[in-house]
N, C-alpha and C positions, 0 to 999 in steps of 0.2 A: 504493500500500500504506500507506503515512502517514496517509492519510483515510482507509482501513478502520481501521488502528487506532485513529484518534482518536475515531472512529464507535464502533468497539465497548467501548473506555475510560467514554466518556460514556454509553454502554449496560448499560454492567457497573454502574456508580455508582447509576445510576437506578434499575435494579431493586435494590439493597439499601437503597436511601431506601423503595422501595413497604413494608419489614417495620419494625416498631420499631426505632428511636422513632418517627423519625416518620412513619411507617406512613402513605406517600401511595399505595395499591393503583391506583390509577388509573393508574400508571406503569408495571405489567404488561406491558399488548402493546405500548405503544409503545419498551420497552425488548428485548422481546425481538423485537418487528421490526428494530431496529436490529443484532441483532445477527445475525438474519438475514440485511439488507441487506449488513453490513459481510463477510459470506461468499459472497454470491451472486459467481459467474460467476470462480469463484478453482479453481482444482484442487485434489485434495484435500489434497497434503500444504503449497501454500501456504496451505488454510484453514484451519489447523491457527494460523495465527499470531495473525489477529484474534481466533481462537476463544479461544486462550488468553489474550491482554491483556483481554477481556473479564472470563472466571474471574476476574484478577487487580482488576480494578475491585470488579467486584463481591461474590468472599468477601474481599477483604481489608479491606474497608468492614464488610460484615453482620457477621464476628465480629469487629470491633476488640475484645469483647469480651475473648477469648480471652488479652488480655495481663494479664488479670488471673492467667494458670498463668505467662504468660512470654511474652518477645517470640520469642522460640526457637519455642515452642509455638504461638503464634500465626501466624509466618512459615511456618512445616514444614505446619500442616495447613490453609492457605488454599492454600500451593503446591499440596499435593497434592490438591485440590476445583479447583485450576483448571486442571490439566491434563484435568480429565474436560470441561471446557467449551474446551479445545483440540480434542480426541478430537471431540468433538460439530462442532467448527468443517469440519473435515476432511470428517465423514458429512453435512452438513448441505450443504458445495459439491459433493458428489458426486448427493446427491437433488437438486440446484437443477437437473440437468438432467433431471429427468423431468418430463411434461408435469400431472399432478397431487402436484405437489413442497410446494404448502401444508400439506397432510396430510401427507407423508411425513416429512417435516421436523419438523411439529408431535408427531407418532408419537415419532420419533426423540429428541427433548428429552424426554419421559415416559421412554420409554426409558433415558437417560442420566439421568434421575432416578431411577427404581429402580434401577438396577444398583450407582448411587454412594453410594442408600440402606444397601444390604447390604456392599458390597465396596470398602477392603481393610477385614479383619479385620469387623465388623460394621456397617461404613461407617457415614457421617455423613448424616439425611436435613436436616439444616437447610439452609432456602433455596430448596425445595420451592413451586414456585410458589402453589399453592393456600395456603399458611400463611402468605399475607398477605390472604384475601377473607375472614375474619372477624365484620365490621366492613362490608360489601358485600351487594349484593342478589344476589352470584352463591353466598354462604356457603348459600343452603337449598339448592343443588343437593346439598350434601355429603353429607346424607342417603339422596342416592338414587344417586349415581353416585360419592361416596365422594374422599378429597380427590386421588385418583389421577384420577380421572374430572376433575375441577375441574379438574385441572393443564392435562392433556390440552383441553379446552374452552379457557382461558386463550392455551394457545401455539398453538393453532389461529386462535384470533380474529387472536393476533398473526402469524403466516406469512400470514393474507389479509390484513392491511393492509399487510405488506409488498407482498404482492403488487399489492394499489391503486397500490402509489406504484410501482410498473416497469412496470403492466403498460399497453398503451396501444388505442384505439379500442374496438370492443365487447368486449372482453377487460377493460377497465376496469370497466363496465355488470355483468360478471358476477361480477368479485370484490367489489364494493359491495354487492351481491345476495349472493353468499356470507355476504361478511363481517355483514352485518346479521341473517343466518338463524341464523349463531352466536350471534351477542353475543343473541339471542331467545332460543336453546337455553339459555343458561348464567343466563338472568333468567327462564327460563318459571316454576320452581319456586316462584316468590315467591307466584304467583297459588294452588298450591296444596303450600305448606308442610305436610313430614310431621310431622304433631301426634303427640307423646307422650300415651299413655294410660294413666296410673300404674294400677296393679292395684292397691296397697296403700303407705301412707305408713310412713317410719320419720322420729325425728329420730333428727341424726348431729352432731356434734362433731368440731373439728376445728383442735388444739392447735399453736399456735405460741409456743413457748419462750423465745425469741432466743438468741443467740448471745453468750459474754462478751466483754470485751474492745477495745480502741481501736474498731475501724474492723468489731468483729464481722462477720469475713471466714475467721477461723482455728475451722473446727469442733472442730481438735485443741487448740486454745489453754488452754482448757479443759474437755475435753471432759467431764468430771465435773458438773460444774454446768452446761452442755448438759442432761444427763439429771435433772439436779436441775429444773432450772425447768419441764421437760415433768410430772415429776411433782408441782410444787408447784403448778402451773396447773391439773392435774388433780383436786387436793387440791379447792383454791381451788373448782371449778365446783361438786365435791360439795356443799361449806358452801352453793355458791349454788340449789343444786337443792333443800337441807332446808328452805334458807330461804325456797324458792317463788320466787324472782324467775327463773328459767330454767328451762323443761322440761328434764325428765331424760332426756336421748339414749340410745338404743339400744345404742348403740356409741360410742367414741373412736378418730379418728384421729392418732398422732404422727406426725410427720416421717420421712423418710430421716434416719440418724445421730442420731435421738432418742437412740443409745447408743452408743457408738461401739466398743466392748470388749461383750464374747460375754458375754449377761446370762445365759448355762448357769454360766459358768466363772468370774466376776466376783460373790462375795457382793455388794459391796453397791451395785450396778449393780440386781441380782437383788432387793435388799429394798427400794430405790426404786420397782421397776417394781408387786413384790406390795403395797406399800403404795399406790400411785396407785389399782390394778385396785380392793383392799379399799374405798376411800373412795367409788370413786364404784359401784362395783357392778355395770358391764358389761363386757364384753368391749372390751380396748382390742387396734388395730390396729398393733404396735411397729414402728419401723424400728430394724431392730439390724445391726450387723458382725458373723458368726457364724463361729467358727473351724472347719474345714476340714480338720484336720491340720494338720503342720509348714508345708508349703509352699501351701494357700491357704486364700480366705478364702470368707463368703457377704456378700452383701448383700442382708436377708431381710427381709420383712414381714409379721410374728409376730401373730397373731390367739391374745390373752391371756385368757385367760379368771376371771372370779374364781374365786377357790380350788384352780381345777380346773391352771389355768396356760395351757402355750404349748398349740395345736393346730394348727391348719393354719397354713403356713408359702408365701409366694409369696418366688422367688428371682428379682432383675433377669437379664433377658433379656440385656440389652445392656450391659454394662459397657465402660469408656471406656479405650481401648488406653494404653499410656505416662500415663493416669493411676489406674486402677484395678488394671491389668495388665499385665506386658512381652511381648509378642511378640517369641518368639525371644530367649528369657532367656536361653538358654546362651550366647547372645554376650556377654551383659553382665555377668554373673554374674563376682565378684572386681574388677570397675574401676569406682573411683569417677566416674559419670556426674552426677552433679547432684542434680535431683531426682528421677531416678531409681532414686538407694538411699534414697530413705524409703518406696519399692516394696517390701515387703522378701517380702511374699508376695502372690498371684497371685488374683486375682477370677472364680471359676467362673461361669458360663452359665448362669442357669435355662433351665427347660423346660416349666414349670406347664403347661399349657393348660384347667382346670380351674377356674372360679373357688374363690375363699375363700368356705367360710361362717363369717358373723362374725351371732353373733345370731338363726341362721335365715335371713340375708338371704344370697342369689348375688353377690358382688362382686369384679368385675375392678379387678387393680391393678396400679396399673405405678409404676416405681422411678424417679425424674426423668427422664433421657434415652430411658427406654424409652418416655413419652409421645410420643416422634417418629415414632417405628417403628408401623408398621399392625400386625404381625404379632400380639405378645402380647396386644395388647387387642382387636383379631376376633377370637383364637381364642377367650376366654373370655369376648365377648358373646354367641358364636355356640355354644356350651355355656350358656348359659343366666343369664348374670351380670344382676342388674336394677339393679344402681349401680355407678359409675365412682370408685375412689379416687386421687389420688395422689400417693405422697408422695415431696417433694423436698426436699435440702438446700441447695442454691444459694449459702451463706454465702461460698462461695470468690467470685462472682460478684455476692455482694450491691451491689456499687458500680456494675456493669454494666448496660446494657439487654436482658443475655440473660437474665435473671427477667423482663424482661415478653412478650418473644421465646417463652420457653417457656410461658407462664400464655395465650398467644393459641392457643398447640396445644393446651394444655389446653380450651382453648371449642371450638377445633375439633373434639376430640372428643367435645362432647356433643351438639354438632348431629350431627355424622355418623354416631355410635353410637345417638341419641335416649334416653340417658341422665343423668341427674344427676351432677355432678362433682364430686367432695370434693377438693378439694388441700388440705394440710399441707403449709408447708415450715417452715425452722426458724426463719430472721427473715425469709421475703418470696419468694414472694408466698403466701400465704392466701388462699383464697377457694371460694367453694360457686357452683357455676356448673347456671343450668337446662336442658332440652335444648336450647333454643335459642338457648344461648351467652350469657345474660344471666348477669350477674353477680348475686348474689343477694345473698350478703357478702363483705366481701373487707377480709384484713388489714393498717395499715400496715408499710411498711418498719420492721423493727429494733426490734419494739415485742416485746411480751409478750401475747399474744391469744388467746382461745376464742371459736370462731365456731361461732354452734348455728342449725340451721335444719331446718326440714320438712321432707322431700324424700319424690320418688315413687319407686316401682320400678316397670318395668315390662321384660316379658321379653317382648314382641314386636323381631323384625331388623327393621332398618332395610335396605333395597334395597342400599345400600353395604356393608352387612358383607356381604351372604350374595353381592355380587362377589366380594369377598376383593381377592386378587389377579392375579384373571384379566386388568382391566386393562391392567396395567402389562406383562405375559407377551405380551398382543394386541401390546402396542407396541414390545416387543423384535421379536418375529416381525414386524411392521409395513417394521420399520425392514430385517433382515436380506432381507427381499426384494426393497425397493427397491433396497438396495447387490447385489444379486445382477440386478434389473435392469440396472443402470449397468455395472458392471462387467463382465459378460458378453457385452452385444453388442462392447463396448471392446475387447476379449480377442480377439473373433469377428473385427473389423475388422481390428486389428492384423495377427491370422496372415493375412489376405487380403492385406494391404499388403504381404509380406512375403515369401508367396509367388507374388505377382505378380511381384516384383522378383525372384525366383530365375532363371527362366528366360533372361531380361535378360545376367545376369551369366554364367550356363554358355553364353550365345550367344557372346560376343564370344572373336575370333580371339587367340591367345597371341601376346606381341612376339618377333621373329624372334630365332633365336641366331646366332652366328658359324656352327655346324655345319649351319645351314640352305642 
């Protein structure tokens, strides 16, 4: 048991080296074979132990990030990401014994990747295997089978090379044969890449402010001059647009927390915003904190219109539990928790499914974390959206490599939606990304930046949206039949065992008593 563990420790680490920084993807299946290997031929609640020291390699490596909320925060949400790679360790010995266990297994980790996507509370998808092939010849499959599909493809290649290295005589011959039909499957696409066919061109803008302040990390530090620099930048572009050296964009994108206080309820948040809108002339794209009532909040992205003002309005899908909003406040509610009282009210759920029109144009948007999640940006490709916005603050994180961790899901999404991507953030990362994940422009860390570029629309689906998440559903059900394989003939045996041994025991003679 000391070498599975060490085995799957060194398993865990390697697959968070495969994501930024140093984003070595090549280490994919050899990390997730190993954490196979370190499971096979274990029962299920001993594979429960490898399975979990791996979790523990692995998310406590990928978010080191994370200590930038707190080593508290840090330590609570890698525990609870690796207990689902415990759980996996367990279902993962229990399919080793079926005789097409490659698959079942590889099913099973998709599996355990969506369910941890969604659950608890809005789950965490970061560390999704496919959100590190980017940068990889297996990135155009995304397009067509979607980064769920990729994943799946990924842990498959990895359960047959596991399987190479246990399996022995012509059983060897046919996982080499397997394993090379995959690693084919998951590189076929490169020979015929789905190409974007822009219907019509906009340019689009896309405002990074920065942040005041030492280590510009605190969005709240000053959050006034936050909304100042987004509108003196947008000022700024105007002058640059009369003066002919920058085409005049369509539209502008600000940031998440371009404002941080309810530009309804806040004058001169509100005469900031209508003076940016007045100078430059288009509809800007706001990210504001919108109040809610007494007890919660929105985090919205306000399509402004000159003169006219706010219009449509996209509210984040996923907001970020204990740091957005308390789950199960009434427990906490009256005791000084930490950072938990500068929680002081509760961040609602959107539910858009509709893109924004911003200018005439269809565009889906998502609010920084929601760029993880499949759900809000399929549903409002698959509604008709022909550009991809999105905007993030990140400032807490700006010292981190989870801004370049996220800005790589953002490229995954324009391959896999075959859209053009506008990200906004407030100091980093900025950038216009094409459908096929190239970077077009892109802002530095901590600077003050407008980034203007051409972009297409185009409102054809990509093979992977119109999957959705059929999927990741296949690979739940995948998984629950296998364990119903295993488990039931077990069940079957046992009661045999057990009522073979009855009659045994009602046979033999009673020891004699004295009244005998």
């Amino acid at each position: 048991m000391l070498l599975r563990m060490l085995l799957a420790l060194a398993s865990g680490v390697a697959l968070a080296l495969a994501f930024e920084p140093v984003a070595l993807p090549v280490l994919v299946p050899f990390a997730v074979a190993g954490f196979v290997l370190s499971t096979r031929g274990l029962s299920g609640p001993k594979g429960f132990v490898p399975g979990l020291v791996f979790g523990i390699g692995f998310y406590f490596v990928l978010i080191w990030w994370m200590r930038a909320v707190g080593t508290d925060a840090w330590i609570g949400l890698s525990s609870v990401e690796a207990l689902f790679y415990g759980l996996l360790g367990s279902v993962a010995a229990l399919l080793g014994r079926l005789r097409r266990w490659p698959l079942s297994i590889a099913a099973a980790w998709v599996a355990m990747e969506a369910i941890r996507s969604t659950w608890p509370f809005s789950g965490m998808p970061w560390g999704r295997l496919s959100f590190a092939v980017v940068d990889t010849p297996v990135a155009d499959g995304l397009a067509y089978v979607g980064s769920t599909g990729v994943s799946l493809l990924l842990a498959l290649a990895a359960t047959l090379l596991a399987w190479l290295v246990v399996a022995r005589g012509r059983q060897r011959a046919v996982a080499a044969v397997s394993l090379a039909a995959v690693v084919g499957m998951a590189v076929a696409p490169t020979l015929a890449p789905y190409t974007s066919t822009p219907e019509a061109h906009v340019t689009v803008a896309a405002v990074q402010g920065d942040v005041p302040g030492p280590l510009g990390n605190d969005i709240l530090y000053d959050f006034r001059q936050v909304t100042q620099n987004h509108v003196q930048a947008t000022i700024d572009l105007a002058d640059d647009v009369r003066a002919g050296t920058v085409p005049k964009p369509d539209f502008v994108v600000w940031p998440e927390n371009s404002t941080a206080v309810d530009p309804f309820a806040d004058d001169q948040t509100l005469a900031g915003i209508r003076a940016a809108s007045a100078a430059i002339g288009v509809p800007i794209l706001v990210g504001a904190i919108v109040d809610a009532g007494e007890r919660f909040v929105l985090n919205q992205g306000i399509v402004w219109n000159p003169g006219t003002g706010a219009a449509d309005r996209y509210t984040k899908w996923h907001p970020v539990p204990y740091g957005e909003y308390i789950p199960f406040r009434r427990f906490f509610d009256g005791k000084n928790l930490g950072r938990l009282a500068i929680i002081p009210r509760d961040m609602l759920s959107g539910t858009r499914t509709a893109p924004l029109d911003i200018a005439g144009v269809p565009v889906a948007d998502a609010i920084c974390f929601d760029v993880g999640y499949d759900d809000g940006l399929y549903a409002q490709v698959a509604r008709g959206a022909q550009l991809v916005t999105v905007q993030t603050s990140n400032a807490t994180f700006i010292q981190t490599d989870q801004i370049d961790q996220q800005f790589a899901m953002s490229r995954l999404r324009a391959i896999e939606t075959g859209r053009y991507v506008v990200v906004a953030a407030t100091n980093g990362v900025s950038g216009i990304i094409a459908p096929d994940g190239s970077v077009l422009d892109r802002a530095g860390i901590r600077t003050q930046d407008v980034l203007v570029e051409r972009v297409g629309l185009d409102s054809s689906i990509t093979p992977a949206v119109r999957l959705g998440p059929w999927t990741g559903r296949a690979c739940v059900g995948l998984t629950l039949v296998g364990l119903l394989l295993v488990l039931v003939p077990y069940r079957r045996r046992h009661h045999r065992q057990v009522t073979a041994r009855a009659p045994r025991a009602r046979g033999r003679s009673a020891p004699a008593t004295p009244d005998d």
